[in-house]
N, C-alpha and C positions, 0 to 999 in steps of 0.2 A: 696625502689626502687623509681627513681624521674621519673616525665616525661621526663625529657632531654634524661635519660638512656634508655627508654624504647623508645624514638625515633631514638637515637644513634643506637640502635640494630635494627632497623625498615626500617633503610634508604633505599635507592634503592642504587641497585650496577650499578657498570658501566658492560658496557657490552664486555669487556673482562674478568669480575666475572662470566659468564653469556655463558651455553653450550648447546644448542638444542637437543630435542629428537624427532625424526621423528613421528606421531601416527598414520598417514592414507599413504603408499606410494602407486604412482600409475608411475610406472618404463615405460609403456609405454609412459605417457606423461610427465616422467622425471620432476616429480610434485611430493610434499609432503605437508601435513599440519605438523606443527612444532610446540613443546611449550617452553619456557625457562624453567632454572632451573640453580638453581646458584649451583658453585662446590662446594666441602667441601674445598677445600686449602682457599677459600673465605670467607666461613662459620666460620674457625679458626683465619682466619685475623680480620673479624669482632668481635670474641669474646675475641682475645688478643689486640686489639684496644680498644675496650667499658667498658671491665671486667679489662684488665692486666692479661696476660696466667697464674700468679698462682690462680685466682679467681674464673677460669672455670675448669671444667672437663668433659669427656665422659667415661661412661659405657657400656657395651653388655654383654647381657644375651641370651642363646635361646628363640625364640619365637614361637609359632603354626605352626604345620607341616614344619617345617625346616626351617623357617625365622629367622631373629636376630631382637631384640630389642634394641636399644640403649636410654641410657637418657643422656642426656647436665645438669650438676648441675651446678648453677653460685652463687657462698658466697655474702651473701647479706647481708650488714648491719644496721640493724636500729635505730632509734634515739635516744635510748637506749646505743649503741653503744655494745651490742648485734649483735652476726652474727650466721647465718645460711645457710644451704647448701639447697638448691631447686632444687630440677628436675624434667624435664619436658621429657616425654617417648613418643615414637611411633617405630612403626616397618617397616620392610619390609624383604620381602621374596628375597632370593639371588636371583642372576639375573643368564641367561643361559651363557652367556659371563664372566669370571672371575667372578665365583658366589660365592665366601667368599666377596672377593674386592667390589663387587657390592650389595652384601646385607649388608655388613657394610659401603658401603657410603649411598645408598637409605634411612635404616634407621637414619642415623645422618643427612640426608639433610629434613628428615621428622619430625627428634624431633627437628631441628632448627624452624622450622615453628611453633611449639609450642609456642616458643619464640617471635615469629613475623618474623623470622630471613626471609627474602625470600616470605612470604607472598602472598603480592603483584602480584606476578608470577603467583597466580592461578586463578587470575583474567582478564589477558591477554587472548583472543580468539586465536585460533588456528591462523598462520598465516603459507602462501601461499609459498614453498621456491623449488629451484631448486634442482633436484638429477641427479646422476651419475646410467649408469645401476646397478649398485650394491645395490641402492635407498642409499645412502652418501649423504647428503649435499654436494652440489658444493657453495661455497661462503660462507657467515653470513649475516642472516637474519638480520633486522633493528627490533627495538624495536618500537612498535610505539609510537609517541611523549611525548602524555600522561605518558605512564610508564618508560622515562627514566631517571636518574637522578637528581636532581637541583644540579647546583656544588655547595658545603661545601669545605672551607677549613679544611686541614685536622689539626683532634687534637685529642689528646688521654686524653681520661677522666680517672681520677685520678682510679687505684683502690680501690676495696674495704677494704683493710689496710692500705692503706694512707690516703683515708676520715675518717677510725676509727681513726687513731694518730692526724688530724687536730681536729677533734672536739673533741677529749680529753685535747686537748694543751689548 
């Protein structure tokens, strides 16, 4: 694994990658504090981007009191030209809202983070955002400046079968 690779998986997303969860609402004053959190449809772009979608994969298993556990394995090969399957695990507990659907993204947006995938995110402080009496988000919250982006042109790094045939050649 080179450093390019492990920044490629690292990057900041833009922020239509990028979906709010409310954590404090207060429906009276039509206020919420907010965190990011990038999608999984995001999470597989970036890993069939960085890796190439045959070089990644995800698992789930059951986890503690009725949660799912997911691992992200990504074939990695070294200079040897030797390759191996690595994964990286975390869990989460289904959600009350579509709770199969939601405890298998929560965990695959949790073993991304393993990766570095998203990272970033959890170091963002709550921010300040408008709700609808239902406490919804009215609008999208701004990122603040510090955590958005740097624009990259986009490019897809080789995967890891086509770096094993180059240094064999």
């Amino acid at each position: 694994m080179t450093p390019s690779f492990l920044a490629a998986l690292t990057r900041r997303f833009s922020s239509d990658d990028l979906a709010w969860k409310p954590v404090a609402v207060n429906r009276e004053q039509g206020r919420a504090r907010v965190v990011p959190y990038v999608t999984n449809r995001a999470i597989m772009d970036r890993l069939d981007q960085v890796c190439g979608p045959e070089n990644w994969r995800n698992e789930y298993c059951p986890g503690p009191n009725g949660g799912l556990l997911c691992g992200i394995s990504i074939r990695l090969v070294r200079e040897d030209h030797t390759a191996e399957w690595v994964t990286k695990w975390d869990g989460a507990e289904n959600t009350q809202l579509e709770p199969v659907k939601g405890g298998l993204s929560a965990s695959m947006r949790r073993a991304a983070v393993q990766w570095g995938i998203g990272r970033y995110l959890y170091r963002i402080p709550p921010i300040e955002a408008r709700v609808d009496e239902q406490g919804r988000l009215v609008g999208r919250p701004e990122l603040p400046p510090e955590f958005r982006p740097e624009p990259v042109e986009p490019r897809r790094l080789r995967p890891a079968a086509a770096r094993a045939r180059e240094m064999a050649a």
